[in-house]
Backbone as numpy.savetxt, mean C-alpha at the origin, in Angstrom:
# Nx Ny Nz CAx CAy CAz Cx Cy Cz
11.95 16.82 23.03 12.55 18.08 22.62 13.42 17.85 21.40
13.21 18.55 20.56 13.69 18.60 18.76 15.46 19.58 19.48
16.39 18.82 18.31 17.24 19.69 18.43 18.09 20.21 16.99
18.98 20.89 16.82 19.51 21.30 15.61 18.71 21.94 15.35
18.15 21.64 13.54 17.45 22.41 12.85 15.95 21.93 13.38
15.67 20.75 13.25 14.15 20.41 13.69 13.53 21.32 14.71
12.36 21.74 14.02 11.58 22.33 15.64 10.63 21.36 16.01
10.45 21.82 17.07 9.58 20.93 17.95 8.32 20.54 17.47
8.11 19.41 17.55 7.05 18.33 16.81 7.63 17.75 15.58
8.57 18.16 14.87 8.84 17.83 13.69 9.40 16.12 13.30
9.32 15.35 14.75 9.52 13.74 14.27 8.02 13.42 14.05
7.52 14.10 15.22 5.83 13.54 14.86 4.61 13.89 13.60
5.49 15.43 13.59 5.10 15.83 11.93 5.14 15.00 10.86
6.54 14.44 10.38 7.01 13.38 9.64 6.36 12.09 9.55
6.23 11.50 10.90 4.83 10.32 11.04 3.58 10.11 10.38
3.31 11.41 10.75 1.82 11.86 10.43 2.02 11.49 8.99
2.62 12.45 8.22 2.87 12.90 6.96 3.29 11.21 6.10
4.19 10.59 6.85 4.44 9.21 5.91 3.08 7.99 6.28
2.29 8.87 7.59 0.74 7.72 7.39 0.20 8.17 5.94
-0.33 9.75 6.43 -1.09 10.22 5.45 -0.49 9.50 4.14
0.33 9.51 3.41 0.72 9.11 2.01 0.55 7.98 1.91
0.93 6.95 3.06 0.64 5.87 2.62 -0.70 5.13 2.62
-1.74 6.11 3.52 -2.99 5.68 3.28 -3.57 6.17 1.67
-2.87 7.54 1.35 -3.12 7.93 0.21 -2.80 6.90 -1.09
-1.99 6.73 -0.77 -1.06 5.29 -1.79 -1.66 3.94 -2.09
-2.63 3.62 -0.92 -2.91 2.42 -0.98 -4.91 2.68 -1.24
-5.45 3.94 -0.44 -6.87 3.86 -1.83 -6.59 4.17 -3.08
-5.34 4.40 -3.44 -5.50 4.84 -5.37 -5.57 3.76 -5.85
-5.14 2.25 -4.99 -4.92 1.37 -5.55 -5.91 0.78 -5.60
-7.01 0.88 -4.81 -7.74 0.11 -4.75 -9.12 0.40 -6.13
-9.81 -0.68 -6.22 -10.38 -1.08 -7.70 -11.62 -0.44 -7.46
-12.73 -0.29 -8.08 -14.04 -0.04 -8.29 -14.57 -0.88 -9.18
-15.98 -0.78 -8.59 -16.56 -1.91 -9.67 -17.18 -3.25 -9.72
-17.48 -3.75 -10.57 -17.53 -4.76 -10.66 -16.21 -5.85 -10.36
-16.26 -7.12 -10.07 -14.95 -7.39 -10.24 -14.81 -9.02 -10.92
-13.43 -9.01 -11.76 -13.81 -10.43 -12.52 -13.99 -12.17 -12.17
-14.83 -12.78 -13.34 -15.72 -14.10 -12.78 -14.33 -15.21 -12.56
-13.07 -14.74 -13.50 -11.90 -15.57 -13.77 -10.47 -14.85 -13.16
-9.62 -15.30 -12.78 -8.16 -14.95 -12.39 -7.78 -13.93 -13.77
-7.31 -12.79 -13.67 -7.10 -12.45 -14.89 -5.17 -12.77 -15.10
-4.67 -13.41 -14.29 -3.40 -14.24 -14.43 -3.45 -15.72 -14.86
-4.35 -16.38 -14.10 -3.88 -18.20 -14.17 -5.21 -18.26 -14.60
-6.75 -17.94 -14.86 -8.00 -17.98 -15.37 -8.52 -18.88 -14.17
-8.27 -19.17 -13.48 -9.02 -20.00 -11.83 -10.02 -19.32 -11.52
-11.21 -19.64 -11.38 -12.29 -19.33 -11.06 -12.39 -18.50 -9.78
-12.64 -16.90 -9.80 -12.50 -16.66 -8.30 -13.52 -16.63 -7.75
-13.95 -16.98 -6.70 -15.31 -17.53 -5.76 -15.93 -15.99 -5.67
-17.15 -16.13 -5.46 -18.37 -15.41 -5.57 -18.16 -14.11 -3.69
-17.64 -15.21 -3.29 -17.51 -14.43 -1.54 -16.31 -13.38 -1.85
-14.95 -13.84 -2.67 -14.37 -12.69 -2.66 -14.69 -12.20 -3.89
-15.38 -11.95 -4.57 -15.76 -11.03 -5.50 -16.97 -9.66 -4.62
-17.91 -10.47 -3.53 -17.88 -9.62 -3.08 -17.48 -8.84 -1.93
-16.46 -9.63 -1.31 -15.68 -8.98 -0.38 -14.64 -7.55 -0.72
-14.40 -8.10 -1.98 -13.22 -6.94 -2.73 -13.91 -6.35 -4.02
-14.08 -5.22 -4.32 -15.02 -4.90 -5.04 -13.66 -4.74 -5.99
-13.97 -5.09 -7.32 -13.26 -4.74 -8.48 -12.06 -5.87 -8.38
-12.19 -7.00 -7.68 -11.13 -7.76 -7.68 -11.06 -8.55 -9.03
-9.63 -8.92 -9.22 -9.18 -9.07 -10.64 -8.28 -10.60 -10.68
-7.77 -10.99 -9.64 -7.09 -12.15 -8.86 -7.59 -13.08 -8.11
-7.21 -14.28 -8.04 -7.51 -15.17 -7.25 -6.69 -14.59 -6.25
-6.83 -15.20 -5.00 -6.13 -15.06 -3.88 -4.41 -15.31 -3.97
-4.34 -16.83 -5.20 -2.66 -17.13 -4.76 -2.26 -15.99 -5.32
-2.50 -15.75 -6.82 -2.17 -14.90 -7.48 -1.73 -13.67 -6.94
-2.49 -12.72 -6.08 -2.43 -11.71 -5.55 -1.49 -11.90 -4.72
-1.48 -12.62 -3.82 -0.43 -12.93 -2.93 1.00 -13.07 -3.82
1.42 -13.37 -4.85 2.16 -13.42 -5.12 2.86 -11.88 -6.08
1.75 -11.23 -6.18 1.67 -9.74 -6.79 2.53 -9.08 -5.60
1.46 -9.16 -3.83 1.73 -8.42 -3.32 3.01 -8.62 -2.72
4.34 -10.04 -3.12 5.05 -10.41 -2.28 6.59 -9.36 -3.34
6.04 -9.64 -4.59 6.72 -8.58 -5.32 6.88 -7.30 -5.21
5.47 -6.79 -5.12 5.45 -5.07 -4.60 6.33 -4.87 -3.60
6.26 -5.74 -2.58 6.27 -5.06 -1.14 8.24 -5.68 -1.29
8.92 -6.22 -2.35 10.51 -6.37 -2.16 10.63 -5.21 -3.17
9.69 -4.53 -4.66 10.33 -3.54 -5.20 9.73 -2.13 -4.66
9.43 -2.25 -3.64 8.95 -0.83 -3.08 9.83 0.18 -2.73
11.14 -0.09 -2.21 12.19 0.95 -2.00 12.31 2.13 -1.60
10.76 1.91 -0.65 10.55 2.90 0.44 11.42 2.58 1.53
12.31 3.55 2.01 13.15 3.45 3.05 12.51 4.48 4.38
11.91 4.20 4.92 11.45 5.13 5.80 12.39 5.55 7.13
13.27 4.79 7.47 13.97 5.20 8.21 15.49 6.84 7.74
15.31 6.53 6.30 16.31 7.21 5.83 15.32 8.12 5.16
14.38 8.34 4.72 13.29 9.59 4.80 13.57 10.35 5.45
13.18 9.99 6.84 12.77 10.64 8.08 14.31 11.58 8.79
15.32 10.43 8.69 16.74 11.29 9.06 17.03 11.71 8.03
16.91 12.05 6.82 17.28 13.31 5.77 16.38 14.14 5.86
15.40 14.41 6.19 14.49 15.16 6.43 14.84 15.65 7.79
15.25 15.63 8.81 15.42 15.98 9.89 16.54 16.37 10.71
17.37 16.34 9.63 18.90 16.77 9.72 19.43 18.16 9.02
């Protein structure tokens, strides 16, 4: 049971709503295509299995890993503080 201003369903509304975006968020990112024979960071040869595992891939594996260790500290998605400003 929602209280204050929230009506009822409105934590699960919010859920929904921060999946949806973030599934939205993460196919924009994803590549099409062909994808390249070399690292386009360190030029390391990227193997033939993940070229076709990841279509449009552009990285070796360390590389990426080290892309995604950056994204995911400047992301400054706060989801807990979303959700209670939104619901207050």
């Amino acid at each position: 049971m929602a209280t204050g201003w929230a009506g009822d369903g409105a934590v699960q509304d919010q859920i929904d709503a921060t999946v949806k975006d973030g599934i939205k968020r993460a196919r924009s990112q994803l590549r099409q295509g062909p994808g390249l024979t070399h690292c386009e960071e360190c030029d390391a040869k990227i193997p033939e299995a993940r070229r076709q595992a990841v279509p449009g891939v552009r990285m070796c594996v360390a590389c990426q890993e080290q892309v995604d260790a950056r994204e995911a500290l400047d992301s400054g998605y706060n989801r807990r503080g979303s959700k209670d400003s939104q619901l207050r």
